[in-house]
PDB file of N, CA, C and O in Angstrom:
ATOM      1  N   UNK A   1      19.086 -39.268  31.668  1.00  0.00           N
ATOM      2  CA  UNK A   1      19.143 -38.063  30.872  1.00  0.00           C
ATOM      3  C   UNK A   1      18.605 -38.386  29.475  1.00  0.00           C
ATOM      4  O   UNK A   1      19.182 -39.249  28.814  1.00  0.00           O
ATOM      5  N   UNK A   2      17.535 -37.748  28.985  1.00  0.00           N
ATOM      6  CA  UNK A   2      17.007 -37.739  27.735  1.00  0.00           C
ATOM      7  C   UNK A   2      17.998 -37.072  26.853  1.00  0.00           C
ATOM      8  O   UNK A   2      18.620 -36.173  27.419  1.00  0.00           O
ATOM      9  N   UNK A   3      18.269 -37.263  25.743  1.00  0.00           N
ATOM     10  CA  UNK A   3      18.618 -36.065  24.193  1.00  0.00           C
ATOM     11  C   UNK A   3      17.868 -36.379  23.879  1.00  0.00           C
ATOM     12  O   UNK A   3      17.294 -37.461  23.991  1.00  0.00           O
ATOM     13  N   UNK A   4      17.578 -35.129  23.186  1.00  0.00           N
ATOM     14  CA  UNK A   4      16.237 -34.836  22.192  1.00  0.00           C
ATOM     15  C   UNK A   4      17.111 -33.599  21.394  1.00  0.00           C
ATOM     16  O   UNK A   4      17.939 -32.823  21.871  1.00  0.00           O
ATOM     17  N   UNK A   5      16.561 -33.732  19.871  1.00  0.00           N
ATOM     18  CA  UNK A   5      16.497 -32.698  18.801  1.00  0.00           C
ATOM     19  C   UNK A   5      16.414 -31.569  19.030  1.00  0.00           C
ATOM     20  O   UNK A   5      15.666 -31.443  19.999  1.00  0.00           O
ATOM     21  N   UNK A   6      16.860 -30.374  18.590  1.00  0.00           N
ATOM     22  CA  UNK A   6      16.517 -29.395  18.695  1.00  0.00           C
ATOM     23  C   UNK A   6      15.183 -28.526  18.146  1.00  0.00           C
ATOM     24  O   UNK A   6      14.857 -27.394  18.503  1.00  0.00           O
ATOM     25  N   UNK A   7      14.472 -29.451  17.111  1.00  0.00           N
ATOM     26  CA  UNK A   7      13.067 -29.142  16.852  1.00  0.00           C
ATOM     27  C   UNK A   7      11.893 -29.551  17.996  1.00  0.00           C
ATOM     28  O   UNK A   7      10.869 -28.887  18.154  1.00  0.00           O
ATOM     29  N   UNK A   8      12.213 -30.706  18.727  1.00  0.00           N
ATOM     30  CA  UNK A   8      11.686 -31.612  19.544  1.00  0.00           C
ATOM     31  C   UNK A   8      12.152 -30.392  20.912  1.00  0.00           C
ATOM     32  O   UNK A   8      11.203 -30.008  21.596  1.00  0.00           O
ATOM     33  N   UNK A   9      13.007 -30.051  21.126  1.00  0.00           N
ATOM     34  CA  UNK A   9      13.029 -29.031  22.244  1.00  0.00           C
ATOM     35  C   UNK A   9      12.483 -27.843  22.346  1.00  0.00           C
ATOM     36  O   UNK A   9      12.067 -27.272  23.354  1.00  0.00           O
ATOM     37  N   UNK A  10      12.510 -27.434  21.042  1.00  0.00           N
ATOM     38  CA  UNK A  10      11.658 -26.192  20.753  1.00  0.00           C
ATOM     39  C   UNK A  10      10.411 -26.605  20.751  1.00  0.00           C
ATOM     40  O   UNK A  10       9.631 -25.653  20.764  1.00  0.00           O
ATOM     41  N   UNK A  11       9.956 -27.530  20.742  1.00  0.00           N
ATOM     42  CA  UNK A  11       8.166 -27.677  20.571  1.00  0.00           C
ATOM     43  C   UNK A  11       7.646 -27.502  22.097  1.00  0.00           C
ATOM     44  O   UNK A  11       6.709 -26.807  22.491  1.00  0.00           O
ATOM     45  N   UNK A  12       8.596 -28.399  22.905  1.00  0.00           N
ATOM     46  CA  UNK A  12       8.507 -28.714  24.393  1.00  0.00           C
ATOM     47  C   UNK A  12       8.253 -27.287  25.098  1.00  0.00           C
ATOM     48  O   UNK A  12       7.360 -26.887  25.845  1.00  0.00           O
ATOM     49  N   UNK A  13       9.660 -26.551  24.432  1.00  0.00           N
ATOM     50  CA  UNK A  13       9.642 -25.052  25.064  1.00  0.00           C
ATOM     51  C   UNK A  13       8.481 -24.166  24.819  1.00  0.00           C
ATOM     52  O   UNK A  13       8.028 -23.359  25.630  1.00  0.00           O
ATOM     53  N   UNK A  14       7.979 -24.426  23.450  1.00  0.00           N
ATOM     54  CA  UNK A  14       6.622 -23.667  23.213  1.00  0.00           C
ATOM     55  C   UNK A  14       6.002 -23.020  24.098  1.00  0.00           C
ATOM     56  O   UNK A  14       5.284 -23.913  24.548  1.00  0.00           O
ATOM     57  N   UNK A  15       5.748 -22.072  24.698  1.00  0.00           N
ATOM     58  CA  UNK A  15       4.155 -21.783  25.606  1.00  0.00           C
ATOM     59  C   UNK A  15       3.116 -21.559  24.587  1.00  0.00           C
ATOM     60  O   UNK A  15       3.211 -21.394  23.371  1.00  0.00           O
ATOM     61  N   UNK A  16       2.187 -21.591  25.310  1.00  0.00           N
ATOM     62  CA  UNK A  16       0.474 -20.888  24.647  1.00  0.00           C
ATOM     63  C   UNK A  16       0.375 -19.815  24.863  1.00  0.00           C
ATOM     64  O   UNK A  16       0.612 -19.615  26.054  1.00  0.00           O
ATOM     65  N   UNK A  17       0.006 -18.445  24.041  1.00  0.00           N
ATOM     66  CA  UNK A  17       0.211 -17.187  23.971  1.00  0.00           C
ATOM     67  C   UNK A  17      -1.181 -17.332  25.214  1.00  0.00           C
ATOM     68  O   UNK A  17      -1.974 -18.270  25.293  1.00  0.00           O
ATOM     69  N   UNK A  18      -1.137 -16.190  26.011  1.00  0.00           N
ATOM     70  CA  UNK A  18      -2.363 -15.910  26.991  1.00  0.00           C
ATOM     71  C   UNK A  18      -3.079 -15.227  26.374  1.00  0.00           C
ATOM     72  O   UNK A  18      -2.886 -14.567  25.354  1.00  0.00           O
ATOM     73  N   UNK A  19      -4.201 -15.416  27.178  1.00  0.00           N
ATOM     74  CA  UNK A  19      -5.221 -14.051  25.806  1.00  0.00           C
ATOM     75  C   UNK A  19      -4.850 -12.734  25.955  1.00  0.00           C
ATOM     76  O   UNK A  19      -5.207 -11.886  25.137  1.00  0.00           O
ATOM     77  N   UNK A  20      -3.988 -12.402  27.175  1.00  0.00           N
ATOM     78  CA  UNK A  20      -3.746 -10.700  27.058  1.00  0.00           C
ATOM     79  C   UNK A  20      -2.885 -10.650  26.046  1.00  0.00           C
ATOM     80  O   UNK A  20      -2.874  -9.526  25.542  1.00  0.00           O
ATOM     81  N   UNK A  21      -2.045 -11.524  25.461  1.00  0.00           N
ATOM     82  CA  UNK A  21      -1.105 -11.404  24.372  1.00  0.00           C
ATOM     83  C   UNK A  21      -2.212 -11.413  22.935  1.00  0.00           C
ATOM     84  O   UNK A  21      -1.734 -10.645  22.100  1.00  0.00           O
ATOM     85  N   UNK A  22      -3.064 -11.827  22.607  1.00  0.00           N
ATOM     86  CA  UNK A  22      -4.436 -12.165  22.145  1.00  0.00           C
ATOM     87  C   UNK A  22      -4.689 -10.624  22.073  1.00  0.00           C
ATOM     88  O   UNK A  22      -4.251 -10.099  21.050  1.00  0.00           O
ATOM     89  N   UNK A  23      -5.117 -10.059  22.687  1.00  0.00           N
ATOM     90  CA  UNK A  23      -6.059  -8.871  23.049  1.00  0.00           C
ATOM     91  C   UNK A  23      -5.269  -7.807  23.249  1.00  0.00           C
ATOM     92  O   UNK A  23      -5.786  -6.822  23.777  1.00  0.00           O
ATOM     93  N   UNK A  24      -3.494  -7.758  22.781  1.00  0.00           N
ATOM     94  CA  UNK A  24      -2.658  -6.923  22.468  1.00  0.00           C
ATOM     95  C   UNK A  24      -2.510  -6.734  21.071  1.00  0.00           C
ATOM     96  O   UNK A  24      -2.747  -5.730  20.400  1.00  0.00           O
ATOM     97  N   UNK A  25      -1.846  -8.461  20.544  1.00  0.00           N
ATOM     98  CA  UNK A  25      -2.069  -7.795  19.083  1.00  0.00           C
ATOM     99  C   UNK A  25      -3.555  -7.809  18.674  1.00  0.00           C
ATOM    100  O   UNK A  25      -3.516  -7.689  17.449  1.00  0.00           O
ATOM    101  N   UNK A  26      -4.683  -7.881  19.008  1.00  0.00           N
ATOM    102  CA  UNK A  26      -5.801  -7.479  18.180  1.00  0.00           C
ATOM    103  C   UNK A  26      -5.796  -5.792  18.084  1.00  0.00           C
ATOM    104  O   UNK A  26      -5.859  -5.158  17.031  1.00  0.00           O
ATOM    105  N   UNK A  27      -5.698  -5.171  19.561  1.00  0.00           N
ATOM    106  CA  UNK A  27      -5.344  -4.153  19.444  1.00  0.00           C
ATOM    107  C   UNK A  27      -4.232  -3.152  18.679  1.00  0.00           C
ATOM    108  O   UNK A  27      -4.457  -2.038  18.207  1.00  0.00           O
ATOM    109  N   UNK A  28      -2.906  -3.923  18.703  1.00  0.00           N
ATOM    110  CA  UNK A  28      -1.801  -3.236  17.741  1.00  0.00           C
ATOM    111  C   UNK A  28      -2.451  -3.767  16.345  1.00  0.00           C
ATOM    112  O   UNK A  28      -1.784  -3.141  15.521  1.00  0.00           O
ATOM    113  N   UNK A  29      -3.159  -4.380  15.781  1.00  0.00           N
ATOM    114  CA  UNK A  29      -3.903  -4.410  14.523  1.00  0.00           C
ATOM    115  C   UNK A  29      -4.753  -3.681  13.908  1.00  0.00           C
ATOM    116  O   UNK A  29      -4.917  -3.501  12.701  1.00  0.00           O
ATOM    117  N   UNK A  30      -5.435  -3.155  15.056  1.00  0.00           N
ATOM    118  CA  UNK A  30      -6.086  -2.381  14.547  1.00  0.00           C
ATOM    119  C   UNK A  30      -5.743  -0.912  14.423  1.00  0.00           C
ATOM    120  O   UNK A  30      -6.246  -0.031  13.727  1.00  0.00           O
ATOM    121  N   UNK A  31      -4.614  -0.892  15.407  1.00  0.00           N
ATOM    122  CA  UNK A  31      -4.171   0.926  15.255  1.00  0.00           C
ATOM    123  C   UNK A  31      -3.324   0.447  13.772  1.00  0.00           C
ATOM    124  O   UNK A  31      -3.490   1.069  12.723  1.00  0.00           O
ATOM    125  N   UNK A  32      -2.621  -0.469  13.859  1.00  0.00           N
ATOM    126  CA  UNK A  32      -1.819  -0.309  12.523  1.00  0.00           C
ATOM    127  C   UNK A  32      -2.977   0.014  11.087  1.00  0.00           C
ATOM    128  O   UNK A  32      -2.832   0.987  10.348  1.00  0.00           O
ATOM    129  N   UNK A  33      -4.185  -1.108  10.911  1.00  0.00           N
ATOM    130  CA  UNK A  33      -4.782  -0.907  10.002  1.00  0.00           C
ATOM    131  C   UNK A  33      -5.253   1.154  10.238  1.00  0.00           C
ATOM    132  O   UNK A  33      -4.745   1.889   9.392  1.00  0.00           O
ATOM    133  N   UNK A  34      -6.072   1.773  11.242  1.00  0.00           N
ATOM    134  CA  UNK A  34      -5.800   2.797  10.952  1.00  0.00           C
ATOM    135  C   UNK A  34      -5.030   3.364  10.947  1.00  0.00           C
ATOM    136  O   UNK A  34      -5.365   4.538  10.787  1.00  0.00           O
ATOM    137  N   UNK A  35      -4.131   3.246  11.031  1.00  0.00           N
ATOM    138  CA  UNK A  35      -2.696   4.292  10.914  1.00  0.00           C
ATOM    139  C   UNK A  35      -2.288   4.076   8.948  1.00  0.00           C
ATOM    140  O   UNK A  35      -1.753   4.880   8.185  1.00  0.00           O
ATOM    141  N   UNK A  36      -2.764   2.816   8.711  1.00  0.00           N
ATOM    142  CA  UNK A  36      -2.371   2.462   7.345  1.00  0.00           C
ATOM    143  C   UNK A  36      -3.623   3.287   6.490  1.00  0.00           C
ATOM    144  O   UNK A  36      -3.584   3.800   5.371  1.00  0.00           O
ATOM    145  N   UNK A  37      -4.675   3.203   7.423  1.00  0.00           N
ATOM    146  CA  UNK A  37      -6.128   4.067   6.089  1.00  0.00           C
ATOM    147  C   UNK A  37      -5.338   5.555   6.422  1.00  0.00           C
ATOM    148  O   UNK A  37      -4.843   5.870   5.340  1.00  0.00           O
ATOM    149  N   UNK A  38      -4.994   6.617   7.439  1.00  0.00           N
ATOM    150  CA  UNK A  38      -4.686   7.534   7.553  1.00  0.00           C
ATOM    151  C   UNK A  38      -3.471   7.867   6.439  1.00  0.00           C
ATOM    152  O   UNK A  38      -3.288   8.994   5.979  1.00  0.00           O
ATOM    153  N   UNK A  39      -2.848   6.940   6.165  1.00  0.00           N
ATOM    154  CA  UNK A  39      -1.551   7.198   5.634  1.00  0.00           C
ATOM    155  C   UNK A  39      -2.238   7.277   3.845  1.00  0.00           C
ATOM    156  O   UNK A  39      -2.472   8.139   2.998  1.00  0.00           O
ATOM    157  N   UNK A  40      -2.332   5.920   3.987  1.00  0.00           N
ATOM    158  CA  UNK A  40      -3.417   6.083   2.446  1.00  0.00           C
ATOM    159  C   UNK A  40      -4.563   7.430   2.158  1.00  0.00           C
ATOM    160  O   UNK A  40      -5.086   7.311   1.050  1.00  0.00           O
ATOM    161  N   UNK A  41      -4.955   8.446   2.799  1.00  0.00           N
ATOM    162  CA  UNK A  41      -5.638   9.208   2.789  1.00  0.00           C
ATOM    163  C   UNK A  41      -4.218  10.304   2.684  1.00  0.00           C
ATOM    164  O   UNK A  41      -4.137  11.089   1.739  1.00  0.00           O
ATOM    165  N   UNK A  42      -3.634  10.270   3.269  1.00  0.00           N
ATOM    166  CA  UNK A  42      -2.739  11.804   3.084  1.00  0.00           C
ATOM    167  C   UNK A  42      -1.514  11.264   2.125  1.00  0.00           C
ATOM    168  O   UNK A  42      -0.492  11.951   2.125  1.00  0.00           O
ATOM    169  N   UNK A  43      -1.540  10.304   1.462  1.00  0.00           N
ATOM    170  CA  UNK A  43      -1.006  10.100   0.552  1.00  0.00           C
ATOM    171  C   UNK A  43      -1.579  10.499  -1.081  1.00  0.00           C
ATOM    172  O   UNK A  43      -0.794  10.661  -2.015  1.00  0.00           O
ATOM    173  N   UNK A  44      -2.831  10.599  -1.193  1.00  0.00           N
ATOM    174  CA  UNK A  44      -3.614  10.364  -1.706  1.00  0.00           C
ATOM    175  C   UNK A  44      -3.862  12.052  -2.250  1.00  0.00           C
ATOM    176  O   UNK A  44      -3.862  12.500  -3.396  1.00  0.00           O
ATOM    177  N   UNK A  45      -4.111  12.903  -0.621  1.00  0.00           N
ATOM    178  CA  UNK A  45      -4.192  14.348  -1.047  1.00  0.00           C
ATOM    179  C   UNK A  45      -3.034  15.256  -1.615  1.00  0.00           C
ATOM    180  O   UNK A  45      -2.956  16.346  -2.181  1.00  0.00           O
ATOM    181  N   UNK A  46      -2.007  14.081  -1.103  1.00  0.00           N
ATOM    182  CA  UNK A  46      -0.325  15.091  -1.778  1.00  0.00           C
ATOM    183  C   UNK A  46      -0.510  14.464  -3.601  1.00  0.00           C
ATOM    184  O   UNK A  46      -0.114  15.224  -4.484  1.00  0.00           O
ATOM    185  N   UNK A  47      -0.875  13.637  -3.840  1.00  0.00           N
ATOM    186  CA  UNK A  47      -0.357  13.348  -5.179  1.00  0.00           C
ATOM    187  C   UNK A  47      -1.642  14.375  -5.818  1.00  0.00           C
ATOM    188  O   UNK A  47      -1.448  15.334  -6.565  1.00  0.00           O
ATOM    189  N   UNK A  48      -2.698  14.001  -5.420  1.00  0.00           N
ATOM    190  CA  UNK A  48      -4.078  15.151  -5.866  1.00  0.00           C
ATOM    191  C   UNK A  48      -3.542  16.816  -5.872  1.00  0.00           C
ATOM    192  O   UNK A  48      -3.871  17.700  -6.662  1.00  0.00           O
ATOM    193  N   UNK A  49      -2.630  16.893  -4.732  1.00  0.00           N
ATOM    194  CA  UNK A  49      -2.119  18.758  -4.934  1.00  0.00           C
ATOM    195  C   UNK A  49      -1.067  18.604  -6.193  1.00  0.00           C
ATOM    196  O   UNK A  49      -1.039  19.385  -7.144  1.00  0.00           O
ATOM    197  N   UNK A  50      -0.333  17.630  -6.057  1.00  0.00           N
ATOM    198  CA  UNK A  50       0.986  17.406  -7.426  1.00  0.00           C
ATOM    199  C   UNK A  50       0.194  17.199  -8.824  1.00  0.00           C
ATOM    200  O   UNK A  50       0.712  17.526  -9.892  1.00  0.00           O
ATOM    201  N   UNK A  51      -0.633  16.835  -8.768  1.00  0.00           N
ATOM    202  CA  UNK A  51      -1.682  17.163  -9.714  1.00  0.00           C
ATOM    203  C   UNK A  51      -2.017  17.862 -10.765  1.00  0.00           C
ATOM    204  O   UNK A  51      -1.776  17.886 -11.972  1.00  0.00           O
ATOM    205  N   UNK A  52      -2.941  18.699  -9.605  1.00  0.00           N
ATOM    206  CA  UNK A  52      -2.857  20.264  -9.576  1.00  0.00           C
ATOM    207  C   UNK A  52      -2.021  21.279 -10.015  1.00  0.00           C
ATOM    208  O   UNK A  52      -2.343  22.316 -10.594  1.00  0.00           O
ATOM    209  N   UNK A  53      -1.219  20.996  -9.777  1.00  0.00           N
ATOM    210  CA  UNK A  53       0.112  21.769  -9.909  1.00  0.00           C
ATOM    211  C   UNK A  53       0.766  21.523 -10.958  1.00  0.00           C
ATOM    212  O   UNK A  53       1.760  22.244 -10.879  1.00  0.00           O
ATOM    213  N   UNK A  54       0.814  20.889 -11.976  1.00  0.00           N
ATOM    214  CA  UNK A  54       1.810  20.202 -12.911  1.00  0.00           C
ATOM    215  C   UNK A  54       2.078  21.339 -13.934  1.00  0.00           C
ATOM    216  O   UNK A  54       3.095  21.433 -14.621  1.00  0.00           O
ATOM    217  N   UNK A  55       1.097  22.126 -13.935  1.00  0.00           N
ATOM    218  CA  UNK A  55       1.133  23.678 -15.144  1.00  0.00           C
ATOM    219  C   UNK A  55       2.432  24.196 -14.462  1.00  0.00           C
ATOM    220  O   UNK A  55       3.285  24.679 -15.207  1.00  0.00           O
ATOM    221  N   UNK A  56       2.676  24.147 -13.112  1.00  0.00           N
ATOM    222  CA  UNK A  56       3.757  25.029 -12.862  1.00  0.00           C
ATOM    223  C   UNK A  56       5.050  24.428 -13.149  1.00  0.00           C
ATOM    224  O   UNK A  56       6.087  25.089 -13.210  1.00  0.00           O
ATOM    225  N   UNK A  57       4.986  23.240 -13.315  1.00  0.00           N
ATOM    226  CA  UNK A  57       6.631  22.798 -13.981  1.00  0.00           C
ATOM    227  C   UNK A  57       6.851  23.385 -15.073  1.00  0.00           C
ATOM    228  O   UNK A  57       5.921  23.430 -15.878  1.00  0.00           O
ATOM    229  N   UNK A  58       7.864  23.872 -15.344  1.00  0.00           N
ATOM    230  CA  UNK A  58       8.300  24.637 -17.323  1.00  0.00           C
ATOM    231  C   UNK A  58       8.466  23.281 -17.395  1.00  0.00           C
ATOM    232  O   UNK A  58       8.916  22.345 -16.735  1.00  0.00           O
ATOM    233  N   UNK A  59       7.509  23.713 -19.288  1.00  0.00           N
ATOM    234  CA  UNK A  59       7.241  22.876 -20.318  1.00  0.00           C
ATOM    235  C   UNK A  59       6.850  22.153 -20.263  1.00  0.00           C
ATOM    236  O   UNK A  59       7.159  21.208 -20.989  1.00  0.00           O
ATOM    237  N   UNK A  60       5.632  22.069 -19.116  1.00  0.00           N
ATOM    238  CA  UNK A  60       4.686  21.155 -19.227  1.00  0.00           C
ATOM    239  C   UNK A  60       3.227  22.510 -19.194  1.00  0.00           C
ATOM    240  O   UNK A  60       2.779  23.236 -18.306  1.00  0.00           O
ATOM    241  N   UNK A  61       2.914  22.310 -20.581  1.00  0.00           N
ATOM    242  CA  UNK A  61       1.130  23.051 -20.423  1.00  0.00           C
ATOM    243  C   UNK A  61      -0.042  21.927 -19.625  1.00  0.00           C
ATOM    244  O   UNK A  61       0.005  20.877 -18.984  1.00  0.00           O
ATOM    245  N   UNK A  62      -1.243  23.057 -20.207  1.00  0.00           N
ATOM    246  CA  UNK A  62      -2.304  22.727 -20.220  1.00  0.00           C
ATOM    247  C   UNK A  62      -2.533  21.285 -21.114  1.00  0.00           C
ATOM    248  O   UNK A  62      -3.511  20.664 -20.698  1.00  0.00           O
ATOM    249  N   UNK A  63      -2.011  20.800 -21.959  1.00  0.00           N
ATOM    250  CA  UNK A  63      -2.839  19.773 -22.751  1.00  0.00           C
ATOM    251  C   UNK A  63      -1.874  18.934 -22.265  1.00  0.00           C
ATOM    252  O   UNK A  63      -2.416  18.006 -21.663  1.00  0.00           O
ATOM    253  N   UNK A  64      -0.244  18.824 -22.261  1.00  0.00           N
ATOM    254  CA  UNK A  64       0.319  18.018 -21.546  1.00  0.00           C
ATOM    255  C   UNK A  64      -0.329  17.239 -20.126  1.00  0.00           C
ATOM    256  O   UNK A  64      -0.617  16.066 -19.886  1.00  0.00           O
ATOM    257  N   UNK A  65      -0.403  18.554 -19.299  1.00  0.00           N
ATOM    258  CA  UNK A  65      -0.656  18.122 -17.881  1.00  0.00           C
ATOM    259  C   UNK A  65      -2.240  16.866 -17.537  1.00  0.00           C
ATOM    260  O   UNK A  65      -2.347  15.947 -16.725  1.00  0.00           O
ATOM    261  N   UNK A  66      -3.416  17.521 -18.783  1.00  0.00           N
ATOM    262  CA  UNK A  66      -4.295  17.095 -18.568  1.00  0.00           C
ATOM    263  C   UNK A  66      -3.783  15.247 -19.370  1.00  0.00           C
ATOM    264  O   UNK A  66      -3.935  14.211 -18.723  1.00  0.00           O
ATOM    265  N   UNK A  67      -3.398  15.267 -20.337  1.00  0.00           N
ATOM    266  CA  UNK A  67      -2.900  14.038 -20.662  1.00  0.00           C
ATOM    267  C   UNK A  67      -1.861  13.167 -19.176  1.00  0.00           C
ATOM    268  O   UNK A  67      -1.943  11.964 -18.929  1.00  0.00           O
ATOM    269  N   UNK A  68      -1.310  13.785 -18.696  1.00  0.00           N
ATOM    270  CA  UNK A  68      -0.536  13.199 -17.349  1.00  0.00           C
ATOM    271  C   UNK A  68      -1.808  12.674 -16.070  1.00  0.00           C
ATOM    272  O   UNK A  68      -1.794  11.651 -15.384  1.00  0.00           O
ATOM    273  N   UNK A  69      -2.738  13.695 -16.089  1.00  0.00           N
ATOM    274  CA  UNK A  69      -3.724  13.421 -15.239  1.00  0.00           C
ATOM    275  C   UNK A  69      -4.270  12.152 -15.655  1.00  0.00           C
ATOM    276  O   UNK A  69      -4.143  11.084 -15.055  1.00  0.00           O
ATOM    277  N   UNK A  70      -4.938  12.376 -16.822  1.00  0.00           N
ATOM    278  CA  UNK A  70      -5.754  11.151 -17.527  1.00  0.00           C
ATOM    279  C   UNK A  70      -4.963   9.798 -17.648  1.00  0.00           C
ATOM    280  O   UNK A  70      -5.655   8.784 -17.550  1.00  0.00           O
ATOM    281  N   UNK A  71      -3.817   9.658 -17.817  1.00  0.00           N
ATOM    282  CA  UNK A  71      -2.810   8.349 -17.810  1.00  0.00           C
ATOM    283  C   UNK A  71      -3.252   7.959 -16.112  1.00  0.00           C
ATOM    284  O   UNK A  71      -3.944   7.071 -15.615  1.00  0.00           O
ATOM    285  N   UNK A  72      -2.507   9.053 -15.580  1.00  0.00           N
ATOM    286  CA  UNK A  72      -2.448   8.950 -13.872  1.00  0.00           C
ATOM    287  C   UNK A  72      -4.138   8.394 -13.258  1.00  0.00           C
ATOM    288  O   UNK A  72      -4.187   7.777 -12.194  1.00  0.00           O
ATOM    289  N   UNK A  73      -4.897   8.569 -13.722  1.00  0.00           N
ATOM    290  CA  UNK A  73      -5.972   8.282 -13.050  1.00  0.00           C
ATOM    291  C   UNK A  73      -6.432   7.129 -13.669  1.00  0.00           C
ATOM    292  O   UNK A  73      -7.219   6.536 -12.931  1.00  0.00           O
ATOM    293  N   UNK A  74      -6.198   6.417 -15.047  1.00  0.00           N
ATOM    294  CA  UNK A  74      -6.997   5.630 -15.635  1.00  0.00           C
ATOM    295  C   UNK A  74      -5.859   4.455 -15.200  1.00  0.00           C
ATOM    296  O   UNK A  74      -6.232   3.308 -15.446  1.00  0.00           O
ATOM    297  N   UNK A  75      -4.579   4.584 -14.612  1.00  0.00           N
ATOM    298  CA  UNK A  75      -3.544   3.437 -13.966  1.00  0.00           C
ATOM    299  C   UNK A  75      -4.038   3.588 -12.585  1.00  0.00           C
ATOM    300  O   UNK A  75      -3.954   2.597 -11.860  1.00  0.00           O
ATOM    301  N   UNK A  76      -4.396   4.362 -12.245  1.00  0.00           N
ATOM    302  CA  UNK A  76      -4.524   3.909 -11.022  1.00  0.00           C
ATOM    303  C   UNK A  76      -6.106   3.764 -10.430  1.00  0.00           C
ATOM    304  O   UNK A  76      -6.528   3.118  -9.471  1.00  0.00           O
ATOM    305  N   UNK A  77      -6.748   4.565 -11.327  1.00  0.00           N
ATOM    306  CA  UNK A  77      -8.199   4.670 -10.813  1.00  0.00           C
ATOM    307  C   UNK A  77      -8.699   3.255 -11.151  1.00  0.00           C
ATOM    308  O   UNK A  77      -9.668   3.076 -10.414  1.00  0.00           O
ATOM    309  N   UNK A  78      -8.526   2.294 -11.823  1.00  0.00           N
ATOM    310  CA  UNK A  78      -9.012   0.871 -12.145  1.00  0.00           C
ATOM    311  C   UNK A  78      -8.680  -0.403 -11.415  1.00  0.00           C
ATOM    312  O   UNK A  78      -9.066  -1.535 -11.707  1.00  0.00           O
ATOM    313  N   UNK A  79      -8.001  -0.085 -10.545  1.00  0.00           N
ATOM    314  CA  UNK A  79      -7.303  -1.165  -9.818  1.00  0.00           C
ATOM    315  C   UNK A  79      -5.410  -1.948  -9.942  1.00  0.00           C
ATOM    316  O   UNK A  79      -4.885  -3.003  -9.587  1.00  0.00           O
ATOM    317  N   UNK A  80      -4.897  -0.519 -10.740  1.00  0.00           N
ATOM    318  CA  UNK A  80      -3.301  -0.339 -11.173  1.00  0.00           C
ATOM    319  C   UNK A  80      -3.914  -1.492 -12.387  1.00  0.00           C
ATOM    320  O   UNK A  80      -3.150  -2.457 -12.408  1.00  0.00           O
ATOM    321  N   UNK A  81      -4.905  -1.631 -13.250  1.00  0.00           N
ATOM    322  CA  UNK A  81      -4.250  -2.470 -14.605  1.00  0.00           C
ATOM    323  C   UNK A  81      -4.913  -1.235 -15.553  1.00  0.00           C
ATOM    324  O   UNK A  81      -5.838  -0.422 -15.561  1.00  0.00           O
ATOM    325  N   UNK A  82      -3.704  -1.720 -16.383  1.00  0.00           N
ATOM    326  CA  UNK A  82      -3.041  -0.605 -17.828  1.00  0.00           C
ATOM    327  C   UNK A  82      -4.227  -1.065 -18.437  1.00  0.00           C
ATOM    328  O   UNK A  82      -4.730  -2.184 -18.343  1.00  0.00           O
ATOM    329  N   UNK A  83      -4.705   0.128 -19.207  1.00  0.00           N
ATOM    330  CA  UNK A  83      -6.351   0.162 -20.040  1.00  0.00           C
ATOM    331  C   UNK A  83      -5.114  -0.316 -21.790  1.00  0.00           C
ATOM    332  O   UNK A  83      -4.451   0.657 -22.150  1.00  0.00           O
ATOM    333  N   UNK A  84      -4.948  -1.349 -22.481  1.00  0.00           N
ATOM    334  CA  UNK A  84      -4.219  -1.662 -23.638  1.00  0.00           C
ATOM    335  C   UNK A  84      -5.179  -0.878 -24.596  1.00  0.00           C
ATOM    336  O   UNK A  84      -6.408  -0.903 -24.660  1.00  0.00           O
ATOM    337  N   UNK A  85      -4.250  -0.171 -25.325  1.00  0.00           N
ATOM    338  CA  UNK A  85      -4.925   0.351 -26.627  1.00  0.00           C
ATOM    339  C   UNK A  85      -5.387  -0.329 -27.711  1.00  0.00           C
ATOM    340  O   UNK A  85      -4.932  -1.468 -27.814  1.00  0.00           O
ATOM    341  N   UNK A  86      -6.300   0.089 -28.712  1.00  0.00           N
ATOM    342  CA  UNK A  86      -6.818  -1.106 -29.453  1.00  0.00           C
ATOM    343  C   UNK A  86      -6.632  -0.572 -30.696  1.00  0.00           C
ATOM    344  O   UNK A  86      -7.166  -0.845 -31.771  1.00  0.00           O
ATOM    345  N   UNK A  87      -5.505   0.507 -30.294  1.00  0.00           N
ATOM    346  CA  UNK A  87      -4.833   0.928 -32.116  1.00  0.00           C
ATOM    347  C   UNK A  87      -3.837  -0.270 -32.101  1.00  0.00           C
ATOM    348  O   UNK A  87      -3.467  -1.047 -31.220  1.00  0.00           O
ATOM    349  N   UNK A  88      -3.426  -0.051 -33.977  1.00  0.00           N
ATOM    350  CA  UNK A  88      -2.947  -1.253 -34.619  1.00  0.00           C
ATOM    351  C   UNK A  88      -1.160  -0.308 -34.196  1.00  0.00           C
ATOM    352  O   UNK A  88      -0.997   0.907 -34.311  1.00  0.00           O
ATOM    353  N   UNK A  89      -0.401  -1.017 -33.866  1.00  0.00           N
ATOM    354  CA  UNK A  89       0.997  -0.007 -33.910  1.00  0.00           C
ATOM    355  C   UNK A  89       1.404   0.456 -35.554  1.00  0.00           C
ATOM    356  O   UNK A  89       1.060  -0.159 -36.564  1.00  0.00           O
ATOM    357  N   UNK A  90       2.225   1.704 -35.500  1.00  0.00           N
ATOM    358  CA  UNK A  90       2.785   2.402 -36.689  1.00  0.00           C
ATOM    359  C   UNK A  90       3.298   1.279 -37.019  1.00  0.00           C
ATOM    360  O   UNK A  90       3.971   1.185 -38.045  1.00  0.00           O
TER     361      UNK A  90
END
């Protein structure tokens, strides 16, 4: 009777994935990646309608909202980094 480790048994136990296991997840990879661009796309059109819409919250106007847009797009339209201002602070 051998003892052996329990890392040493687990290696033994190992199998080799078959390629249909191979050629499953390539497949569940790729529905996930589109399922992830789909999601990113209708994520994308709800914040674009919330947008849109920001005049209709009370007490937020026109010059507010467009200032919310312009923050909102220049954080995120660049790759999420903050554009630093190059005023001196009060």
């Amino acid at each position: 009777m051998i003892l052996m480790g329990k890392a040493a048994r687990l290696k033994r136990e190992k199998k080799i994935s078959s390629p249909l296991n191979l050629k499953m997840m390539e497949a569940w990879n790729k529905g996930f990646y589109a399922g992830s661009k789909q999601q990113k796309e209708t994520d994308i059109e709800q914040v674009m309608k919330w947008l849109a819409s920001l005049e209709e919250i009370p007490g937020i106007g026109e010059k507010r909202a467009l200032e919310i847009r312009r923050h909102f797009l220049d954080f995120f339209g660049n790759g999420r980094k903050r554009q630093i201002s190059k005023k001196a602070p009060k």
